[in-house]
C-alpha positions in Angstrom: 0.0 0.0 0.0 1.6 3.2 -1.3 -0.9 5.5 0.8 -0.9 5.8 4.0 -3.8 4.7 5.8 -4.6 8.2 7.6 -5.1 10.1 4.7 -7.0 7.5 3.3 -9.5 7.5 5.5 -10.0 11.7 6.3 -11.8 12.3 3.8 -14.7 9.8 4.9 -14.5 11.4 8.7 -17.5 13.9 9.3 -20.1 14.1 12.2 -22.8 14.0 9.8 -24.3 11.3 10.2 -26.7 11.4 7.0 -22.9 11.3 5.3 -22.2 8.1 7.0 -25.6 6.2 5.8 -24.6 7.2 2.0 -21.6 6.4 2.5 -22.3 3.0 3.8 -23.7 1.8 0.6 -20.8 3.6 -1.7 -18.4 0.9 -3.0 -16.1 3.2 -2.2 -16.3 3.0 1.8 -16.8 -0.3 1.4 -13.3 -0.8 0.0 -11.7 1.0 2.3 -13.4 -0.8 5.2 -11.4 -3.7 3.4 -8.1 -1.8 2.8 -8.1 -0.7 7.0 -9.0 -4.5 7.7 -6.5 -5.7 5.8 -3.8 -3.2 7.4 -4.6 -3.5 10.7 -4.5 -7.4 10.6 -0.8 -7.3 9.0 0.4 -4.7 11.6 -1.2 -7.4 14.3 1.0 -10.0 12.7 4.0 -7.5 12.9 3.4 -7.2 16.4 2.9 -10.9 16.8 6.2 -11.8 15.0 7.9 -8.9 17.7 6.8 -10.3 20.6 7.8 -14.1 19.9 11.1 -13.3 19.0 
């Protein structure tokens, strides 16, 4: 990923909520729900491979 995550995902954060319902259904959002999945779970494993080592 050559982005990082935190810019990715400002312009999606707003308090208004009727923002957040149309974004729910924009396939969009829903890919970056996948792309912050997906970087979260390989930052767990980084963290996983630290603390067995």
């Amino acid at each position: 990923m050559t982005e990082n995550v935190i810019d990715m995902v400002e312009p999606f954060v707003s308090e208004d909520q009727r923002k957040w319902g149309k974004l729910a259904s924009d396939i969009n959002y829903r890919r970056l729900h996948l792309l912050l999945l997906r970087e979260i779970l390989l930052e767990l494993k980084k963290q996983n491979r630290k603390g067995k080592a």
